[in-house]
C-alpha positions as CSV (number, residue, x, y, z in Angstrom):
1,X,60.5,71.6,58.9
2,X,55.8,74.9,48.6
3,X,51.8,76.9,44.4
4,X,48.4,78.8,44.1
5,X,46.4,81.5,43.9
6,X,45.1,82.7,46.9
7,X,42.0,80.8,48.4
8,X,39.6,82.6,50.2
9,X,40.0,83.7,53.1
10,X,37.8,81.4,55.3
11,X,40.8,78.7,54.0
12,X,41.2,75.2,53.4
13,X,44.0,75.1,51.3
14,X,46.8,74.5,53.3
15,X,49.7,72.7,54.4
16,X,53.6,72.5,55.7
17,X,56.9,71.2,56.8
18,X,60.5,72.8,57.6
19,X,63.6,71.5,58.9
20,X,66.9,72.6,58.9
21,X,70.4,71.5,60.1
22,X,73.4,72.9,61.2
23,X,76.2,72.2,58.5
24,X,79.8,71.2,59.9
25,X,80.6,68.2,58.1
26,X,76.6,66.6,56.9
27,X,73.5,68.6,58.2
28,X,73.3,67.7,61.9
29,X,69.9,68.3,62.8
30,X,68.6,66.3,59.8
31,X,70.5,63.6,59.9
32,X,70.4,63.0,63.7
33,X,66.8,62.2,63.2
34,X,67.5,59.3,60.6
35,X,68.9,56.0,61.8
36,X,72.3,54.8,60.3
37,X,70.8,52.9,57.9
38,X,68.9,55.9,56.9
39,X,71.5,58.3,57.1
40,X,74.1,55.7,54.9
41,X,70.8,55.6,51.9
42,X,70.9,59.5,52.0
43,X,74.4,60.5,52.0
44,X,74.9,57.9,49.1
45,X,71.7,59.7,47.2
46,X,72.8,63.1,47.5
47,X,76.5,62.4,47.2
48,X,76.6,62.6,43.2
49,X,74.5,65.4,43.3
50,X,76.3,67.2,45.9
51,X,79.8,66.8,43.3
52,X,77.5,68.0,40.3
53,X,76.5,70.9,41.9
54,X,79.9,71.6,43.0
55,X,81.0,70.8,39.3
56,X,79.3,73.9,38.0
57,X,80.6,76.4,40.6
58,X,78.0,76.7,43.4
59,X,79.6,76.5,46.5
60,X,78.3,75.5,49.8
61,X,77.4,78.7,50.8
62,X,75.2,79.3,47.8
63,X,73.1,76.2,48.4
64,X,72.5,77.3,52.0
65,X,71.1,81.0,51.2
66,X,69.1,79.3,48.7
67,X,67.8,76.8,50.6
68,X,67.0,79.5,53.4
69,X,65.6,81.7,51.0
70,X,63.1,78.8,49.2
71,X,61.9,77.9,53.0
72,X,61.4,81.5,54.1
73,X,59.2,82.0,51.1
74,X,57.3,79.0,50.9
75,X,56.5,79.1,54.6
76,X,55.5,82.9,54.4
77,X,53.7,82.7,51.1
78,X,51.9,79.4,51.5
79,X,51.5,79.1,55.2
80,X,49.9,82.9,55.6
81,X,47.4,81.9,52.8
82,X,46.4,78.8,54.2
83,X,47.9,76.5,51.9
84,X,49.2,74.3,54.4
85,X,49.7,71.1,52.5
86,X,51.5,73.1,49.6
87,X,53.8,75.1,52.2
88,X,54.8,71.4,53.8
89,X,55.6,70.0,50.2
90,X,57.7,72.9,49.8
91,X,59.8,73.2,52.2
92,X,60.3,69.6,52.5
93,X,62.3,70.2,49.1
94,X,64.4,73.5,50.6
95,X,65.4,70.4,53.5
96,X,67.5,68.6,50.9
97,X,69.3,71.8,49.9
98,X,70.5,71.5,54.0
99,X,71.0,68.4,53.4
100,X,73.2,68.9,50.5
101,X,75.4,71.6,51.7
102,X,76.8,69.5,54.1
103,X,78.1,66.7,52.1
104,X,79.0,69.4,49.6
105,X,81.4,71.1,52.5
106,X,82.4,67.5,53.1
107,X,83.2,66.3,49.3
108,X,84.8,69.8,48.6
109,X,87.1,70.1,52.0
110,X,85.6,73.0,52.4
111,X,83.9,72.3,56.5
112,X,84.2,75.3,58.5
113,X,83.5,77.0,61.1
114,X,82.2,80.0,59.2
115,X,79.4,77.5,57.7
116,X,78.7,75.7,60.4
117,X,77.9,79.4,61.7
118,X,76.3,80.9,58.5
119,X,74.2,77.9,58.3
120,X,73.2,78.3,62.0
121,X,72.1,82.1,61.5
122,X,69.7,81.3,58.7
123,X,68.4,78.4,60.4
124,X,66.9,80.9,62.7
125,X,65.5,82.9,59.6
126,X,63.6,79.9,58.4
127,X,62.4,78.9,62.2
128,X,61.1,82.8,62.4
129,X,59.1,82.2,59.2
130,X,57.2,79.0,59.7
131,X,56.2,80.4,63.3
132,X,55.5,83.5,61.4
133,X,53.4,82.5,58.3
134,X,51.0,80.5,60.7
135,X,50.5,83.8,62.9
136,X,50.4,85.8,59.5
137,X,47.3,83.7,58.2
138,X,45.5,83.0,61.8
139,X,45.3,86.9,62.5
140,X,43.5,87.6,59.3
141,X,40.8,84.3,60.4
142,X,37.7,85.4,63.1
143,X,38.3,82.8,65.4
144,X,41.9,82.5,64.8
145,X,43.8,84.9,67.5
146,X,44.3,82.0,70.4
147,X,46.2,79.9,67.5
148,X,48.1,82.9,66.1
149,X,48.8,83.5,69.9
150,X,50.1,80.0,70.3
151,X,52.1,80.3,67.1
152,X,53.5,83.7,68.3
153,X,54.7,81.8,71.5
154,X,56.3,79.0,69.9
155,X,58.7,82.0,67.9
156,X,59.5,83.5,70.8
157,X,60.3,80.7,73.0
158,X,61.9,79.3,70.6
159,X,64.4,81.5,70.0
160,X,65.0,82.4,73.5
161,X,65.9,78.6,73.9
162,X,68.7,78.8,71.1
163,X,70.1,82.4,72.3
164,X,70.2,81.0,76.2
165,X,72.5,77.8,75.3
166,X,74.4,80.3,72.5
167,X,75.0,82.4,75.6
168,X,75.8,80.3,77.7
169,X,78.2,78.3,75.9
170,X,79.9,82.0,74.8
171,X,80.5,82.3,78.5
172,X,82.3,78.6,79.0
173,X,78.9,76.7,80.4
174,X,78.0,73.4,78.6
175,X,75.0,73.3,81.0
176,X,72.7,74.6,78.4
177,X,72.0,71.6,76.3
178,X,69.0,70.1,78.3
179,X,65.5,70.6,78.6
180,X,62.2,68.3,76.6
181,X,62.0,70.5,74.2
182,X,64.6,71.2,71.4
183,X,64.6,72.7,68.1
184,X,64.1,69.7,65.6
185,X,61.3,68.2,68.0
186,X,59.3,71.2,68.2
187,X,59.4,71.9,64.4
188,X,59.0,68.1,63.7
189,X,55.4,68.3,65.5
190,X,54.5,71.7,65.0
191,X,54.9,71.1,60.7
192,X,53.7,67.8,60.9
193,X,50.6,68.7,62.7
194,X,50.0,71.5,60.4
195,X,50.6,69.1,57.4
196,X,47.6,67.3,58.8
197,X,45.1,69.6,59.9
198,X,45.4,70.9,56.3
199,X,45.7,67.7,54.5
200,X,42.5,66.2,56.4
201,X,40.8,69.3,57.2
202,X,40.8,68.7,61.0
203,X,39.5,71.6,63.2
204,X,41.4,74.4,64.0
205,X,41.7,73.7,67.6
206,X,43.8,70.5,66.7
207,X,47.0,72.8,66.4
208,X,45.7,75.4,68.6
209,X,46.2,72.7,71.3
210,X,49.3,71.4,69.5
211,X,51.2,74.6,69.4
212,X,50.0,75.5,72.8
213,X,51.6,72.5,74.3
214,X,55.0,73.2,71.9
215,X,55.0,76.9,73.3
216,X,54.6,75.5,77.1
217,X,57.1,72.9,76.4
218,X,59.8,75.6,75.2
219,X,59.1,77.7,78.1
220,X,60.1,74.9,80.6
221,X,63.2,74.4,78.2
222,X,63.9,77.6,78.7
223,X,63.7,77.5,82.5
224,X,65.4,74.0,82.8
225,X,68.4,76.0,80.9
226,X,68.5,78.5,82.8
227,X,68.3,76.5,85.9
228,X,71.5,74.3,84.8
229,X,73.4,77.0,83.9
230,X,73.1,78.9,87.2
231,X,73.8,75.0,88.7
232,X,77.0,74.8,86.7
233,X,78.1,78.4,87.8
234,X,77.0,77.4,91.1
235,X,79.1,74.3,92.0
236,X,82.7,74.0,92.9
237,X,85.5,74.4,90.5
């Protein structure tokens, strides 16, 4: 939703794409996104590779720090130097380790709670630091602060829109789960536009605009959450 030196520092190097699931049984949030057709082709892909890794004692839980580890890097070394194709290409790899600790829960018998929650967590880690390299490499560019300010935005609203359904659903509301925004969708467009503003050295203002309309889309999310919730609470038991 990632392999240079350093360009200079008026860019155009760059790239980028990050996704990640949840885990409990096959990567939710990944797989959601690929038809059944799709998502038949990739769980018989990975499935041998998910039993060899398993064969030489990684466990499920291994492959999901390392897959949030490779994505935090990539996105915070590749994006903040403006190596935006690169950073995409990267982290498009760290998606099959999601990808694969899923079906390695799933082969092993090992689904639980605690990695459906562990893989959850670092999700959030890896969100944080696609947002974050973007804002890291537009502060250091002279015309760069309205599209670091977008990027800023999109972090913060989008982890408000996580924590306000976690909260709510903590509390016994299932309201939270609406709004035009949600987390695949904006990472979807926010990497993929930054995959092609640095692959076809498109203006800047492309994803200024882009994450601009992500950030105001995640702030109605937020409010249409918060709006169902206090509906839900609301009505009649």
């Amino acid at each position: 939703m990632v392999l240079s030196v350093d360009p200079p520092l008026d860019r155009r190097p760059r790239g980028a794409f990050h996704m990640r699931g949840r885990r409990s049984v096959v990567s939710r949030v990944d797989l959601t996104m690929l038809n059944k057709f799709a998502r038949a082709f990739v769980t018989r892909l990975i499935t041998p590779i998910a039993r060899a890794l398993l064969r030489i004692g990684l466990t499920p839980d291994i492959v999901t720090i390392i897959g949030t580890l490779g994505t935090c890097f990539s996105a915070l070394f590749f994006y903040s130097h403006g190596y935006f194709v690169w950073g995409t290409v990267a982290i498009a790899v760290f998606v099959i380790f999601d990808l694969l600790d899923g079906t390695m829960a799933r082969v092993s018998g090992r689904s639980s709670n605690w990695g459906a929650f562990l893989d959850s967590t670092l999700d959030r880690f890896g969100d944080a630091c696609v947002f974050g390299g973007l804002v890291l490499y537009y502060t250091r560019q002279p015309d760069g602060a309205l599209t670091a300010w977008c990027a800023l935005a999109c972090l913060v609203f989008g982890f408000v829109t996580s924590y306000a359904r976690a909260r709510a659903e903590g509390l016994g509301f299932g309201g939270a789960n609406v709004g035009i925004a949600e987390r695949a969708d904006r990472l979807v467009v926010a990497m993929g536009a930054t995959f092609l503003v640095g692959l076809f050295g498109w203006p800047d203002v492309v994803l200024t605009v882009i994450l601009g309309l992500l950030a105001a889309a995640s702030a109605v999310t937020v409010a249409q959450r918060m709006l169902a919730v206090r509906a839900e609470m609301s009505a009649p038991r």
